[in-house]
C-alpha positions in Angstrom: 100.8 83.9 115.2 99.8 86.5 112.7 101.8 89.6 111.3 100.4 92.7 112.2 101.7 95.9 110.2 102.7 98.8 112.6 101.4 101.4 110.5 102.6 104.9 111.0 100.6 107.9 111.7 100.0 109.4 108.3 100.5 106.3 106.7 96.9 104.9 108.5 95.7 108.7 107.6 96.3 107.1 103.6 95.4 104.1 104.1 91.6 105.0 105.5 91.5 107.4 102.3 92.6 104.9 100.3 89.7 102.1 101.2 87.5 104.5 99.5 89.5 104.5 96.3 89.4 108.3 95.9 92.2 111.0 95.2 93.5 112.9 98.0 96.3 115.3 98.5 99.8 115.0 100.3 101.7 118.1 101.2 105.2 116.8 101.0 108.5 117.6 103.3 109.8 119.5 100.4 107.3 121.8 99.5 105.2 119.7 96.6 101.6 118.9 97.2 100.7 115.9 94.7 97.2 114.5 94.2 97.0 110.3 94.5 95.2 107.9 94.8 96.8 104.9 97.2 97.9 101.7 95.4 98.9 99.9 97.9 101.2 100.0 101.7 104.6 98.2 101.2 107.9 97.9 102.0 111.1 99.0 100.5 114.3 99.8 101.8 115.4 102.8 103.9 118.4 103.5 101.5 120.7 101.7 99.2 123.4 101.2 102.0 120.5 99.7 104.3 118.8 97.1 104.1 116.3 97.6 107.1 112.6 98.0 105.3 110.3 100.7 106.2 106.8 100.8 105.3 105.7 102.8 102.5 103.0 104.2 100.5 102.5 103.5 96.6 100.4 106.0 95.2 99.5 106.9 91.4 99.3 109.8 90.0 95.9 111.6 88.6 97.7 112.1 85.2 99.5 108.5 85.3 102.7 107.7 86.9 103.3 107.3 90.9 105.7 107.3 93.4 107.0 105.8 97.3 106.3 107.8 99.7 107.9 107.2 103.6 106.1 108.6 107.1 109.1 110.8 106.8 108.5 112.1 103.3 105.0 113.2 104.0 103.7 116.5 106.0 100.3 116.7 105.9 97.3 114.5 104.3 94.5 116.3 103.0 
């Protein structure tokens, strides 16, 4: 049988922006809004006590650099 991702709410919202390859913006939990472009959906780990994986977004940066970015992390996509 084949693994199928449960992909979170605003995490899909990234994803569908992402298949297009374009920048988009997040307004974050805690106050930033950041302009990406999706790398890729993956999994990390929900802390470094826990080692239960939650899906995440990679994004890059306009300017270089990126970052993770949890369901829980992100308020809005725009």
């Amino acid at each position: 049988m084949r693994y199928k991702a449960n992909i979170t709410p605003r995490l899909r919202e990234i994803f569908e922006k992402g298949e297009k390859g374009e920048f988009f913006d997040l307004i974050l939990k805690d106050g930033r809004r950041v302009t990406c472009k999706l790398d890729c959906l993956t999994y990390a780990n929900k802390s470094d006590d826990d080692d239960t994986d939650i899906m995440v977004a990679s994004v890059d940066y306009r300017g270089g650099g990126g970052e993770l970015f949890a369901e829980e992390d992100i308020e809005k996509v725009i």
